[in-house]
C-alpha positions in Angstrom: -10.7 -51.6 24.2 -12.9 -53.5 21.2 -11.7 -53.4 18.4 -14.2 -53.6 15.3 -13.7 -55.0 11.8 -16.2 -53.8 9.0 -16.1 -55.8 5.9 -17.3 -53.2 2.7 -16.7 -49.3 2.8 -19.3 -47.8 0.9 -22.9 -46.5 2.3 -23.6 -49.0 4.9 -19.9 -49.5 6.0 -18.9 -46.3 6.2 -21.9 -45.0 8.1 -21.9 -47.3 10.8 -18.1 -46.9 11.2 -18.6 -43.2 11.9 -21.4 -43.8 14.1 -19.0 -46.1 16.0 -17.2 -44.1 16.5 -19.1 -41.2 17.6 -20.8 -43.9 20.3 -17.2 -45.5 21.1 -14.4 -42.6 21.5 -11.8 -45.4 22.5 -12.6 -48.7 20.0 -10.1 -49.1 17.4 -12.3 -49.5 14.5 -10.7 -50.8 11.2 -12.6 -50.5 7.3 -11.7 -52.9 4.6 -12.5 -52.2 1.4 -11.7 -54.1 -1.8 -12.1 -51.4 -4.0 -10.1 -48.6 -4.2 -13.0 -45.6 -3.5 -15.2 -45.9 0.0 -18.3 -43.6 1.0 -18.9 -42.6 -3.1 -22.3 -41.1 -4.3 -24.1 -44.0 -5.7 -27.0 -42.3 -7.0 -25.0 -39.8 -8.6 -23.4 -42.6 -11.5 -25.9 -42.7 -13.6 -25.8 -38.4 -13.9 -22.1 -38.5 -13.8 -22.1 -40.8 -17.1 -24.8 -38.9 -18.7 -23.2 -35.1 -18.4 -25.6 -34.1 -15.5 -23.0 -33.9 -12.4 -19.9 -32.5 -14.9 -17.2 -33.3 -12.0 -16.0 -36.7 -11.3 -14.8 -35.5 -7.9 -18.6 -34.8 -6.7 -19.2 -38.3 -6.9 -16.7 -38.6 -3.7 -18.1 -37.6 -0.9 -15.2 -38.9 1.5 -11.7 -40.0 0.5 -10.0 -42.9 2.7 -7.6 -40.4 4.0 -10.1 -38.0 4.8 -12.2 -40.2 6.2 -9.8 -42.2 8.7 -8.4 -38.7 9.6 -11.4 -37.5 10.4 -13.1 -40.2 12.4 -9.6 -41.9 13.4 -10.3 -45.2 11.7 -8.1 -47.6 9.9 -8.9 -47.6 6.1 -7.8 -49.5 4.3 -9.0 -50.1 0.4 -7.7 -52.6 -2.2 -7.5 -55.0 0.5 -10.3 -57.6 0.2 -11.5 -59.9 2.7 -11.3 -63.3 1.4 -12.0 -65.6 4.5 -13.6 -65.0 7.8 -12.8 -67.4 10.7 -15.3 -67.1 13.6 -13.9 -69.7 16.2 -10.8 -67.7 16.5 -12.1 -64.5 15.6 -9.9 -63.6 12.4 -10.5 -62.5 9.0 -7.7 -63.4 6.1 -7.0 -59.8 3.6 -5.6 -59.9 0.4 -4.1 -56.6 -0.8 -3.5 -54.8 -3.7 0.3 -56.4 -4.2 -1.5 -59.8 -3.5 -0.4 -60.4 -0.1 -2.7 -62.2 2.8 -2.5 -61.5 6.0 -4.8 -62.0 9.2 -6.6 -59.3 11.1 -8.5 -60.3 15.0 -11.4 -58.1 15.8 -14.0 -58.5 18.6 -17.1 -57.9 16.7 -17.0 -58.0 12.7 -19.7 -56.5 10.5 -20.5 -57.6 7.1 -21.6 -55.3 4.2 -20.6 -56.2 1.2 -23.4 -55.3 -0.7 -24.4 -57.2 -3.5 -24.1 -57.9 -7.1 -25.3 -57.4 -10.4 -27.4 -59.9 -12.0 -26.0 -61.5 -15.4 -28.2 -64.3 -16.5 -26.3 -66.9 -18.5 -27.4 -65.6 -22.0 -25.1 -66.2 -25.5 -22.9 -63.4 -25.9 -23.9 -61.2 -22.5 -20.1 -60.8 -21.9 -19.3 -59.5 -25.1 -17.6 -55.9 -25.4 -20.2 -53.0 -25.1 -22.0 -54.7 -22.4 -22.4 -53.3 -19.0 -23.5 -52.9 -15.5 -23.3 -50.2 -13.2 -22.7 -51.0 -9.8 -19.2 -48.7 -8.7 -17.5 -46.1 -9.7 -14.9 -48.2 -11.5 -18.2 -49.7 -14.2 -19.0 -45.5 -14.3 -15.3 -45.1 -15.5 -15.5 -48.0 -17.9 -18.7 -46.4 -19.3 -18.2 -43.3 -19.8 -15.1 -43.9 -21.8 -16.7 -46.2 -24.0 -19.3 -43.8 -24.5 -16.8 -41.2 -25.7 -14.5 -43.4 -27.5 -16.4 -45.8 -29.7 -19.0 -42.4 -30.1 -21.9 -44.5 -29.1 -24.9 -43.3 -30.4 -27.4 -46.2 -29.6 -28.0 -47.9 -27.1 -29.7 -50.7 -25.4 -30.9 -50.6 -21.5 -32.3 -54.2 -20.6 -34.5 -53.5 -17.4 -37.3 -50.8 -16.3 -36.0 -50.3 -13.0 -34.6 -47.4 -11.1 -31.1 -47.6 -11.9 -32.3 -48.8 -15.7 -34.6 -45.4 -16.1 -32.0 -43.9 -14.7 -29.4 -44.5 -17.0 -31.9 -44.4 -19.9 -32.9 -40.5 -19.3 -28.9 -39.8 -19.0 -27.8 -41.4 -22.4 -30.8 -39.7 -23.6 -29.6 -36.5 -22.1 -26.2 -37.4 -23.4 -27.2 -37.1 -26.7 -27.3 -41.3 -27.4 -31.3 -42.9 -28.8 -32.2 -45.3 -26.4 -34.1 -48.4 -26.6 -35.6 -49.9 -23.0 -36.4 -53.5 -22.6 -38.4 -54.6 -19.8 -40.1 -58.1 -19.4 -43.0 -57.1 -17.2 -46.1 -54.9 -18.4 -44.8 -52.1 -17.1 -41.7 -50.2 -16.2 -41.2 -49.4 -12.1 -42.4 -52.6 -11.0 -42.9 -51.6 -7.5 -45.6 -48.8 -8.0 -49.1 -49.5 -9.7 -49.9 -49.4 -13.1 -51.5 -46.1 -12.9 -48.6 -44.8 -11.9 -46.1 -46.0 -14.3 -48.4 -45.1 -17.4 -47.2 -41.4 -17.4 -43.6 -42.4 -17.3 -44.3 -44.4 -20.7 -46.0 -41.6 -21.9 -43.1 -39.7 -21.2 -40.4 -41.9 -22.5 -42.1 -41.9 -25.8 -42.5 -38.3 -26.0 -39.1 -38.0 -25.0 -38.1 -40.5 -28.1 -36.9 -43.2 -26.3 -38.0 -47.0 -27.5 -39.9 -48.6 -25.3 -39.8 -52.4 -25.5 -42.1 -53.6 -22.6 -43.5 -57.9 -22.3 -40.4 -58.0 -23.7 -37.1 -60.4 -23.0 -33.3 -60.7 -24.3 -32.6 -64.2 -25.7 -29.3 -63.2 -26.3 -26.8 -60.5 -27.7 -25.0 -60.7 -30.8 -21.3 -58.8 -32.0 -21.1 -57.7 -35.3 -18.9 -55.5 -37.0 -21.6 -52.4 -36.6 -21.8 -53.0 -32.8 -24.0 -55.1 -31.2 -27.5 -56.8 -31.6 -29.8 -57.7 -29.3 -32.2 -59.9 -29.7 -36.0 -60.5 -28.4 -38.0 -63.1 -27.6 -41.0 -62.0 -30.0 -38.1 -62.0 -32.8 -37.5 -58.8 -32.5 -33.9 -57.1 -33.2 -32.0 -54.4 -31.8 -29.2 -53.1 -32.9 -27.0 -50.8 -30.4 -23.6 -49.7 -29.8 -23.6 -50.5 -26.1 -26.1 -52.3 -23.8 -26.7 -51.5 -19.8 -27.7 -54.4 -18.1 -30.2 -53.6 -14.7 -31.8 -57.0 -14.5 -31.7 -56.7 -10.6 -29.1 -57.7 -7.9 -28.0 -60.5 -5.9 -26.6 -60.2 -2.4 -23.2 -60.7 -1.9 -22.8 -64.0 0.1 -19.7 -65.7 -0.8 -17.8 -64.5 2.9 -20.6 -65.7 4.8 -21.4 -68.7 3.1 -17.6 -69.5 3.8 -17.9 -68.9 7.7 -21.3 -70.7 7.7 -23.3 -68.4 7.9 -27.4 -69.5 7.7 -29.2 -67.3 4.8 -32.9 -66.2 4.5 -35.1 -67.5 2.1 -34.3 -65.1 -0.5 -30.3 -65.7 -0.3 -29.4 -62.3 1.7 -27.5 -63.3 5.0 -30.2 -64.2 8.1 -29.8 -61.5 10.9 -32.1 -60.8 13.8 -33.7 -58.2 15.4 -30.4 -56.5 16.4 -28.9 -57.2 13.5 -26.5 -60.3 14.4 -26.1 -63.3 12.4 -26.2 -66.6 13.5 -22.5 -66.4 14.9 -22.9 -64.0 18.0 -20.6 -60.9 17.4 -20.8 -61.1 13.5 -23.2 -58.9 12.3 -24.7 -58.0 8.8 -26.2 -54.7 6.8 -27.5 -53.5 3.6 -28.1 -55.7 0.5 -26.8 -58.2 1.5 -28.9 -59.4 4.4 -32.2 -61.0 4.9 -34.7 -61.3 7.9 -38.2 -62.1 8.3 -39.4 -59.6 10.6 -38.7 -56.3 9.1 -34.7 -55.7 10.7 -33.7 -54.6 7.5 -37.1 -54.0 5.7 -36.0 -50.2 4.6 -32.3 -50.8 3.6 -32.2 -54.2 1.8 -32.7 -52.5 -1.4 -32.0 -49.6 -0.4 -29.0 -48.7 -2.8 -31.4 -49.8 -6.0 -33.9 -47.0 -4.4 -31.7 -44.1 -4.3 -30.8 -44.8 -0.7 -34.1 -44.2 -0.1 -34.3 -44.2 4.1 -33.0 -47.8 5.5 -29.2 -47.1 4.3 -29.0 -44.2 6.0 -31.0 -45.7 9.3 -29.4 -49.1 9.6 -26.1 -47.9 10.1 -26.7 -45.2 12.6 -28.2 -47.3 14.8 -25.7 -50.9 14.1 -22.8 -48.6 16.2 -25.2 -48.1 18.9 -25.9 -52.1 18.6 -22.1 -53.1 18.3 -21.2 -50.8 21.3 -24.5 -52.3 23.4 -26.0 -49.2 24.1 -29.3 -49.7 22.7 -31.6 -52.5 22.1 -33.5 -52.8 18.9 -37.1 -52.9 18.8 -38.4 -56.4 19.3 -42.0 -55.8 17.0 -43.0 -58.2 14.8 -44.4 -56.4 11.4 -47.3 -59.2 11.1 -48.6 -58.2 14.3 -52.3 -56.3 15.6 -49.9 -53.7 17.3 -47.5 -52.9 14.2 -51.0 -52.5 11.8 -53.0 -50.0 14.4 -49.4 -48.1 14.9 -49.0 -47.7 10.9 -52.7 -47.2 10.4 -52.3 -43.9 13.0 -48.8 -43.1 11.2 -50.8 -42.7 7.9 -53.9 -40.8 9.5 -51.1 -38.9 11.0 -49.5 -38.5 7.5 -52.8 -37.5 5.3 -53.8 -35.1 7.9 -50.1 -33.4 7.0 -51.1 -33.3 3.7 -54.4 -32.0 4.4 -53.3 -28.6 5.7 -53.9 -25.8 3.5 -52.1 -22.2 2.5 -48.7 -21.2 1.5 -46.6 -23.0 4.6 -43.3 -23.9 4.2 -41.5 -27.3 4.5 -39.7 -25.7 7.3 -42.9 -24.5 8.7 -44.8 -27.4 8.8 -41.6 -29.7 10.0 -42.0 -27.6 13.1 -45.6 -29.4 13.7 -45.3 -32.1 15.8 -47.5 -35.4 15.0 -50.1 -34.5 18.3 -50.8 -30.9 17.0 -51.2 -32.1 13.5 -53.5 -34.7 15.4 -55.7 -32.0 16.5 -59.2 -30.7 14.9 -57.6 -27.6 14.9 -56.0 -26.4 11.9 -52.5 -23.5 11.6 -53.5 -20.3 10.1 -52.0 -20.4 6.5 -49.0 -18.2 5.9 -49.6 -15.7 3.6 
């Protein structure tokens, strides 16, 4: 019997122990967690601070208890993996009361996700100023919000998580100002794209702020001030920080573990570190052929697709029943097979009438293929 360790219990942790357990009936499969929530709604924060999602219990999608009963795995939060020992295949835990102990496993998996980025600005870690990154920082928020009766405030970064919060403190009834250093907000679509969502934060009366960057933040008896680099000030009662994220490393920079050019822990096509049997997901890996091209920021991207892939197929890796595929994404074969997916795709698109998504889901990518078109539903 193997028995699996999984370091982090949130998307990527707690879908690929499920799916390990669907491939491995008999492994003993145990979860650590160091905070005390696993498998929450991460894209739901943001609407649970501003009002949107009213109940705090939506935001759970599994308890631990639910969670291990149903899947018969060992969870186990507040206890945080402080060392990992690959020669002899151990991992040190410190719990909640502060006690370390040692835990074996076979194969270990690492996803620990990563971690908000706080540049080393005067005053940044003054009171009223935030990130959101768990459920505990939506806690924290959302009861500063209410109890100092913020009415202002200050979102530094244009990103998905920073618009995000910006249309729910709007929504919650608080002026927003959003700061952004580049020309535009949404960095990863085009310009053209991102000029309708100014348009529409003006309208909407929020402050938009963009070629614009924090020198540093200032407390004052009315709250706080934030201040620009064109000289600008801004005064707030509470600032969100979404400057970005780093991946979460420490463990596996401990166990000497080789990371990717941009910090994230190396993995290869299947996965696995450079330490056979230790493996790494999410955030906080790295590769350069594409292993985790869809769920390395997946978690900024609304868990976009790669969270939810990546982990459904790590089980199947862990367990040895499948093989990932070995295909380069610089190759002449990956660029004719995404040239055909996207033919594929704008044909879709192409069809006309008043089809359902159901309807059209049931078209496979051959018929779609064909010059022949489905008779529209009327």
């Amino acid at each position: 019997i193997m028995k699996y360790v999984i370091i982090g219990g949130v998307a990527g942790g707690a879908t690929a122990a499920a799916r390990l357990r669907r491939v491995d009936e008999m492994a003993e499969i145990l979860l650590l967690e160091k905070g005390p929530y696993i498998s929450y709604a991460n894209c739901g924060l943001p609407y649970y601070i501003g009002g949107v999602i009213a109940e705090r219990e939506k935001l759970l999608v599994q308890t631990p208890e639910s969670f291990g009963k149903r899947f018969r795995i060992d969870v186990r939060v507040q206890n945080e993996v402080i060392a990992i020992h690959p020669k002899n295949k151990t991992v040190t835990i410190r719990n909640v009361e502060g006690k370390e102990y040692d835990e074996s496993y076979d194969k270990l998996l690492l996803s620990p996700g990563a971690n908000p980025v706080k540049p080393p600005l005067e005053g940044i870690n003054s009171e009223g100023i935030f990130t959101l990154r768990n459920v505990e920082d939506t806690d924290h928020i959302k009861a500063y919000i209410s109890d100092k009766q913020v009415k202002r405030a200050v979102v530094v970064g244009a990103g998905f998580i920073g618009l995000e919060m910006a249309e729910n403190l709007h929504h919650a009834g608080v002026h927003v100002s959003v700061v952004e250093m580049g020309n535009q907000v949404m960095a990863p679509i085009d310009f053209s794209m991102a000029a309708p969502i100014h348009q529409h934060l003006l309208q909407k009366g929020v402050s938009l702020y963009l070629e614009e960057g924090v020198t540093h933040f200032k407390r004052t008896d009315n709250g706080i001030t934030v201040f620009l680099k064109s000289g600008k000030a801004i005064p707030a009662d509470m600032v969100l920080l979404s400057i970005g994220v780093r991946p979460a490393t420490a463990l596996a920079q401990q166990a000497g573990l080789k990371l990717g050019e941009m910090g994230g822990i190396w993995v290869d096509y299947n996965l696995m570190t450079t330490i056979p049997g230790l493996y790494a997901i999410g955030e906080a890996n790295f590769s350069d052929h594409g292993a985790n091209r869809l769920g390395a920021s997946a978690l900024m991207q609304g868990l976009a697709d790669g969270y939810f892939v990546l982990p459904y197929t790590i089980g199947d890796y862990l367990s040895h029943k499948i093989q990932a595929p070995k295909v380069k994404t610089d190759t002449k074969a990956f660029d004719e097979a995404e040239k055909g997916v996207k033919e594929k795709i704008a044909k879709l698109f192409a069809i006309k009438g008043k089809q359902s998504v159901d309807d059209i889901h049931k078209l496979s990518l051959i018929h779609i293929s064909e010059p022949t078109r489905p008779e529209p539903i009327s």
